[in-house]
C-alpha angles and dihedrals in degrees: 000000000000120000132216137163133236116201140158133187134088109350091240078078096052097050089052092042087057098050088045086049089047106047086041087054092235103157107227149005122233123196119193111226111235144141087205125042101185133067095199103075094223092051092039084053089065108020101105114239111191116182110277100215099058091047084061095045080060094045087050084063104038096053133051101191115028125097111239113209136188101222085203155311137215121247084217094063097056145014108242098244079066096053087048103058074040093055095042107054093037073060111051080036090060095042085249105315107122130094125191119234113190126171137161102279121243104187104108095181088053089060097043103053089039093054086235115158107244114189137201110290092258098050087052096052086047080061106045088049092053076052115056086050090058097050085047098052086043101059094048125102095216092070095226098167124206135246105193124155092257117017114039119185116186125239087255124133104250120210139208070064117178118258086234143005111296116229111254119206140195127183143152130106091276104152101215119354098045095050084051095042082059099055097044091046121009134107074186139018114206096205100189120219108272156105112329096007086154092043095050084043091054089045089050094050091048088042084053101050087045084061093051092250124129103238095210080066094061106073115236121216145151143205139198139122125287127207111196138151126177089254142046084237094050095049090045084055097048089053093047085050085045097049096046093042077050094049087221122111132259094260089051096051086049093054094046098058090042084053092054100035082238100183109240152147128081118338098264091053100045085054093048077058102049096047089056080059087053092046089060093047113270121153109181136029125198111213103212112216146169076223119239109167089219099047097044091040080050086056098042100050090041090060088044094233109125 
């Protein structure tokens, strides 16, 4: 299994999150894109939220090794043929280590306060699937162009053009379209910790064969954040920390990470967890962090990883 981290903040944070992430071997960083970085309204009014796809044009710049990934972006924010030129020259400026993550949006507040247009969810996966064909169309060499209902590119040759195909990826706990969405379309498929994670991962790899892919080609990873501590008592203690920083109780923590399959535990048993992920074909986890090099370095040297 290979380990990576997604973080988001100033990008002072980030820089020191990539070095940490390079001199732990840890493969790749990950940043969320989102114009608010807080649930609660009065956090969300003084958590800063920079724009994460200039932060990755500088990290581009400030690290040689390690894999940047949008993780990912909302189809609402931009028109494809944006995310492209985006895509493209994060790329040439990484020396071809980025790879472009877009998915439908779920943030409600972030549209709101922005003024974005956020459509029904079908309409937004009818989106992210015109998408994905444009991006598509648009990395490829050949200049196919695309004629979609929504988004046209024209069969003209685009430069600045990557040097090679830049990794598409689709993520999030969607059921049906988004596991098919990632066979048709994905270098990568993000499948989140969830209900039927089996099930979605099964569906992926059908979707995939049906397109005429091989599905052990696309990589398979997942994300999400991990609670862990090295006993049962100082994990009960860390919730109880979590629950009281989250002003929520004890009960409601607890429904929250079950809602979202969070791993945790001790970190045996968060392990135990985490090698499941890898039995059903999962590559790469994200670990998704406020980053603190001593907490996550605790975390990491208590799984053993890196």
């Amino acid at each position: 299994m290979e380990y990576a981290l997604q973080v988001a903040g100033p990008y002072k944070r980030l820089v020191e999150a990539a070095r940490f992430a390079n001199d732990r071997g840890l493969i790749a960083l990950a940043l969320p894109d989102h114009y608010l970085l807080a649930l609660d309204e009065d956090a969300a009014q003084t958590t800063p939220a920079p724009d994460a796809f200039i932060q990755l044009g500088g990290l581009a710049r400030e690290t040689e090794d390690l894999d940047l990934v949008m993780l990912v972006s909302p189809i609402t924010f931009r028109h494809p043929a944006v995310l492209a030129k985006m895509a493209v020259t994060i790329d040439r400026m990484s020396g071809g280590r980025f790879t472009l993550g877009v998915g439908t949006g779920w943030m409600d507040r972030e549209h709101e306060v922005f003024g974005f247009e956020y459509p029904d969810m079908a309409e937004r996966f009818n989106m992210l699937e015109e998408a994905l064909a444009y991006l598509t169309a648009a990395f490829d060499p050949e200049s196919p162009g695309y004629a979609g209902k929504r988004y046209q590119l024209e069969a003209f040759p685009l430069a600045p053009h990557p040097d090679k195909k830049i990794p598409l990826l689709v993520g999030g706990t969607g059921a049906l379209k988004t596991p098919r969405l990632a066979g048709q379309f994905a270098d990568e498929f993000n499948v989140y910790p969830g209900p039927n994670l089996e099930e979605r991962i099964d569906r992926f790899r059908r979707a995939a064969a049906e397109a005429g892919r091989d599905p052990d080609s696309i990589r398979l990873s997942s994300s999400g954040q991990v609670v862990a501590a090295a006993t049962e008592g100082e994990f009960e203690e860390m919730m109880n920390e979590n629950a009281s920083e989250a002003g929520l109780s004890r009960k409601a923590l607890e429904a929250h990470y079950e809602k979202r399959h969070t791993p945790r535990g001790t970190y045996e048993g968060v392990r135990d967890q985490l090698d499941g992920f890898e039995k059903l074909g999962i590559t790469r986890f994200y670990f998704q962090s406020i980053f603190s090099p001593s907490d996550t370095g605790k975390l990491l040297d208590g799984l053993g990883g890196c």
